[in-house]
N, C-alpha and C positions, 0 to 999 in steps of 0.2 A: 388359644388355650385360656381367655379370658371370659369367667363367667360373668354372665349379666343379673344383677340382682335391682333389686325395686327399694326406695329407700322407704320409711315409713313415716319420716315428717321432712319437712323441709331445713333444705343446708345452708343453700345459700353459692355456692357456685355456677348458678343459671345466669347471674350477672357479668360472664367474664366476658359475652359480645358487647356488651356496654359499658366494659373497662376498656376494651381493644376499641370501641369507636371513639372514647372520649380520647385517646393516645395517640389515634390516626389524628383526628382531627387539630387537637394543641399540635402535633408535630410537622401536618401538613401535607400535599402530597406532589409527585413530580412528575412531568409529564414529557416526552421528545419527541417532536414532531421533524421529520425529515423531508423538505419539498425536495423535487427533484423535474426539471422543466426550462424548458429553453428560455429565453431571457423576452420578456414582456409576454408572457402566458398567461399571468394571472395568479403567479403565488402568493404576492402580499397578499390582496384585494380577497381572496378566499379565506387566507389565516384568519383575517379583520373579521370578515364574514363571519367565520365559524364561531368566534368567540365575544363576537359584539363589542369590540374594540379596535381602538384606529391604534399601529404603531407603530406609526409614523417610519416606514422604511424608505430611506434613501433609496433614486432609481438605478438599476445596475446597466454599465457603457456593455457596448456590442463589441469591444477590441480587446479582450483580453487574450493575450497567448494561449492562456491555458486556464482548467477547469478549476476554482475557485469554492471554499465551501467559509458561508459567514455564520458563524451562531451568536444569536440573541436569547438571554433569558431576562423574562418578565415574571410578574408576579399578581396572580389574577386572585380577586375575596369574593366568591358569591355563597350568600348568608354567610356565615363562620367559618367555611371552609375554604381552607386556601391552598391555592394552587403553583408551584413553581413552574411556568410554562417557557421550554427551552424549543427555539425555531429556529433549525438547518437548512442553511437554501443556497441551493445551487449557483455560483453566480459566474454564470460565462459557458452553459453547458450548452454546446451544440451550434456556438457560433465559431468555432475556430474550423479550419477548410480540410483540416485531418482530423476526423472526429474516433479516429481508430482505439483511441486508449482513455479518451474522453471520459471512462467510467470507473481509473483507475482510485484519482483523487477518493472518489468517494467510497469505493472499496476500501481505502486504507484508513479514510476516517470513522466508518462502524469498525473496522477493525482496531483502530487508535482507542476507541473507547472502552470495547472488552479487554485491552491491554490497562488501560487503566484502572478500571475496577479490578483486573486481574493481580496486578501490582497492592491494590490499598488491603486485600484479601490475603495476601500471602505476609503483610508485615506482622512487626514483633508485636507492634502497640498498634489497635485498627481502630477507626471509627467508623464504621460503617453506619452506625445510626446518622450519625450528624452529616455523615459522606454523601456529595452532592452526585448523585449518580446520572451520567449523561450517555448511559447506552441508548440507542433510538429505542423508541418503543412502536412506532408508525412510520411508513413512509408512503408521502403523497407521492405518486408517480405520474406526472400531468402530460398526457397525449393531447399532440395537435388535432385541433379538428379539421384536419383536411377530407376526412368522410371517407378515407380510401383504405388504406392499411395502415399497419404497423414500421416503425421506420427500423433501418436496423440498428440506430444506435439506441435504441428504443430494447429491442430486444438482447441485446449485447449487455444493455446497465440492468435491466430485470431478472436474466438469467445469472449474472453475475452476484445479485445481493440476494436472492429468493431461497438462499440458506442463510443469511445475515440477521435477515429483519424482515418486519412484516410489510407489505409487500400492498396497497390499493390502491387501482390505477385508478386515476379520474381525466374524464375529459375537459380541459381548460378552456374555456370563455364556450362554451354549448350552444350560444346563443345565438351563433354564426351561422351554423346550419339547419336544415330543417326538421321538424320533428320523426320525419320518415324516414330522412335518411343518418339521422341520429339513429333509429334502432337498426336499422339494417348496417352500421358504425359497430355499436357493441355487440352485435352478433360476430361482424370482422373480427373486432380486438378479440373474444372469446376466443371464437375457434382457432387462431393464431397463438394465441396463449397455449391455449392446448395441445395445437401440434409440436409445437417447441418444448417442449416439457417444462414450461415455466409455472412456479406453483406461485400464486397468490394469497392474499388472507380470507380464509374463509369465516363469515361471523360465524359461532359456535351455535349445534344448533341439538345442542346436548343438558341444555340447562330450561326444564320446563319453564320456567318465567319467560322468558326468550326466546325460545323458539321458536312460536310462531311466525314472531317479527322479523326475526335471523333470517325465517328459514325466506319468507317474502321479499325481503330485503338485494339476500345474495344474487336475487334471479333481477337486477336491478345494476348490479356488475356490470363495467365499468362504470360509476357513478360519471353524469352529466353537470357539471357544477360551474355557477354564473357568482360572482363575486363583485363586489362594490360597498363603499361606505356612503357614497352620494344618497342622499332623501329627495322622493320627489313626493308631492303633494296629491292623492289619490283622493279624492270625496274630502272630507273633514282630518285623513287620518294621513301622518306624514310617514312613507314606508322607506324602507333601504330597494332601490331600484335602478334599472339600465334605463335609459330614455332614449328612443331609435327614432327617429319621424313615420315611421310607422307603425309604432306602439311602445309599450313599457314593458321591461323583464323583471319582476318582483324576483329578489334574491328569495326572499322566504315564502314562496309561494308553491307549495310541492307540483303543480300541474306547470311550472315554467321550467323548473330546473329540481336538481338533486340535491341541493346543498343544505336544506335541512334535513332531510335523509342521511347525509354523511356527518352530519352535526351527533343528530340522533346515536346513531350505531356508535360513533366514536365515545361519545359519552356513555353509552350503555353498556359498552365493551371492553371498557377504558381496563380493566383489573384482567382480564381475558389477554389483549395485546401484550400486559406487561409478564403475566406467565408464558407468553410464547418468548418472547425475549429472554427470558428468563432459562429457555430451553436450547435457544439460538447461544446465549452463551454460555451453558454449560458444555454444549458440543466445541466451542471453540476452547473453554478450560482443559477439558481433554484432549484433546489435539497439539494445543500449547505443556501441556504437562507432560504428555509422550514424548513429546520431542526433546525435553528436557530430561528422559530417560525414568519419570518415573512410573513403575506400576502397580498394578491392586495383587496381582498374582504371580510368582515366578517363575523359573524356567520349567519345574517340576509341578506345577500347578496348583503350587502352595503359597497361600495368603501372606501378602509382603506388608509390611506396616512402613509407613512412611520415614519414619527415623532411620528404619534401615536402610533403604533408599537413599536417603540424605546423606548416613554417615559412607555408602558405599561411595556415593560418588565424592563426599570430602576426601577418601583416602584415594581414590584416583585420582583427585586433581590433585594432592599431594605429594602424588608418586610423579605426575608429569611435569610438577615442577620442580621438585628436587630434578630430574632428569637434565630439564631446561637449565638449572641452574649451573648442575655439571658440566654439562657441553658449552656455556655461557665460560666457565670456568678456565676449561681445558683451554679454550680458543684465545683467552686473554692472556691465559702464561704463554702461551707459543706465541702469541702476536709480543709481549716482552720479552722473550728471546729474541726474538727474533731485529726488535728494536735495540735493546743492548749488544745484541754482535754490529749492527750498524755503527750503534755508538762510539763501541770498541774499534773497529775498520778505521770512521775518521778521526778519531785519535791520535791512532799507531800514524799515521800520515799525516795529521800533524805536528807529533813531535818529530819526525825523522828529519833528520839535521840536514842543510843545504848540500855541503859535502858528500853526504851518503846519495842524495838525489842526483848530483851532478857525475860518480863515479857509475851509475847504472845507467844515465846519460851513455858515459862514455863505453860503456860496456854493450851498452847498446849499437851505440856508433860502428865499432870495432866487430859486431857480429855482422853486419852490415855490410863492413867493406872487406870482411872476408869472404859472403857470399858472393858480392861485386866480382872479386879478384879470383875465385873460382869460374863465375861466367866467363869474366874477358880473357880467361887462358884457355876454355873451351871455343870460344870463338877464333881463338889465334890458331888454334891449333886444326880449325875446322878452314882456315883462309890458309893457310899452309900447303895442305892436302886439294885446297881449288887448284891452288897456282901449281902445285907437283901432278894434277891430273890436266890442266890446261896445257900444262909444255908437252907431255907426252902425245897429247892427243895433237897437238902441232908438227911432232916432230913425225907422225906417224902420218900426218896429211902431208907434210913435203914429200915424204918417200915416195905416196903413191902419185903424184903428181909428176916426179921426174920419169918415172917407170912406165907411167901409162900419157904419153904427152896428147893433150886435149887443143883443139882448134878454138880460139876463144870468137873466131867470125863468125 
């Protein structure tokens, strides 16, 4: 419903790209790299690579129990602009002998992160501007070059984060196999990817400045990437290279390897990756929101406002703790009753006087040897009735004995 009109001199509002670059710029910008790669693949020696700096990472041991995540933030100035560069790396993935949950660590730390920002978003007082935001914005996913397939812990940690974060695989150290059966490699990893419904990052190929390159680029999937800070001495000029006795791998050489390719795209794409991120957690804000009961519409499919929401559920947790607090209540007077009649019990027994205890003694005694004294007259009275049935039955065996005289030979 907005007309469009034409102004007739100049305003002066055409300078706000030029106020928002001079703002980016003083303020600076941030970036999260996520490697993700078995241990001696090549993630430092690539990082270094990509950004033309050595930093210095200590090597990671092969015996760690379990999957490990290290982050390092640097701080990179090229011309005026400065870069916060924060690098996530895996450290112990895929050497432990049950590699079955191996991909959880790292599930929980992109999800630790949108917890984070989720958290500095819902306080009273926020800074977001000055708030150091460590959602991933990339992650390197470094395939073995074994030339064969996909491994399944491989496929287990991609289908697991490919709602997460962005998602580009690369092949670590390229340099190991040969150039033919590197492409008939990323035709493997492709069609593998594909059948598994595992979604990757695709460069945008919707932004005319770009697309060209995008569109050449993606068909270049899974990137081939060779990493090294070593200089070796080519003609007069000193380059970043592999030296094999059978020749030299130039890092920065697009016909040896990929990895100014992947330099390129990441730089060129760098604002593209952080709006999928940016999409990646808003799915997860909603998810996280719901769960916590709140919504945009209610039962009747009438628009809720959030305070309502809020105040609904303060008066239910206030209902269930007054509740708690009742039954908390009720259960401590009965457990004091229930202590005071104890109390009460050993009391009474310990005032009652020695005398009173010794006559219920005796009262006791005396029930006792009246029951006694009822058994032993039933017993007497039961030997009585033997010995008056044994004489008869005697006297009744003689009789027949004389009457009927018996040969005892």
């Amino acid at each position: 419903g907005c007309r469009t009109l034409s102004l007739s001199s100049h305003v002066g509002f055409d300078s706000l790209p030029d106020q928002l670059i001079k703002k980016s710029i003083k303020h600076g910008f941030c970036f999260n790299i996520l490697c993700i790669g078995e241990t001696g693949i090549g993630k430092s020696a690539l990082v270094s690579s990509l950004f033309n700096t050595d930093f210095e990472d200590s090597p990671s041991t092969h015996f760690l129990s379990s999957v490990r995540l290290r982050a390092q933030t640097f701080e990179l100035q090229e011309s005026n602009v400065l870069l916060k560069l924060t690098v996530v790396k895996t450290v112990g993935f895929g050497d432990q002998v049950n590699k079955a949950d191996s991909y959880q660590p790292i599930v929980d730390y992109v999800d630790a992160q949108f917890e984070a920002y989720l958290e500095e978003e819902l306080k009273v007082i926020r800074s977001l501007f000055s708030y150091h935001d460590t959602r991933i914005h990339v992650c390197l996913y470094f395939i073995s070059p074994t030339g064969r397939s996909l491994k399944t812990i491989d496929l287990l940690t991609m289908r697991s984060l490919d709602s997460k974060v962005n998602i580009i695989p690369v092949i670590g150290k390229a340099d190991s196999i040969s150039k033919t059966e590197l492409q008939e490699f990323k035709k493997k990893i492709m069609s593998e990817l594909v059948s598994n419904g595992i979604r990757i990052y695709q460069f945008p190929t919707d932004d005319e400045t770009v697309s060209e390159i995008n569109t050449i680029t993606n068909g270049y999937l899974p990137f081939a990437v060779v990493g090294s800070m070593e200089k070796v001495k080519i003609g007069n000029r000193m380059v970043r290279a592999r030296q094999y006795p059978w020749g030299i791998v130039k890092v920065e050489n697009e016909n040896h390897c990929d990895t100014i390719k992947l330099r390129r795209m990441l730089c060129t794409n760098m604002e593209d990756l952080k709006d999928k991120t940016r999409a990646y957690y808003e799915s997860y804000r909603r998810c996280r929101l719901e769960k916590l009961g709140c919504r945009d519409i209610g039962p009747e499919n009438k628009p809720v406002s959030l305070q309502e929401v809020i105040e609904a559920k303060r008066l239910e947790f206030c209902l269930e703790v007054e509740r708690k607090e009742e039954e908390n209540k009720q259960r401590f007077v009965q457990r004091v009753k229930e202590k005071a009649a104890m109390l009460e019990e050993a009391e009474q027994q310990a005032s009652m006087p020695v005398l009173t205890k010794f006559e219920r003694l005796m009262l006791m005694h005396r029930e006792e040897e009246l029951k006694l004294g009822k058994k032993k007259k039933l017993l007497e009275d039961e030997i009585a009735q033997f010995i008056e049935k044994k004489a008869i039955t005697e006297s009744i065996e003689s009789q027949v004995s004389v009457s009927n005289p018996v040969s005892l030979k």
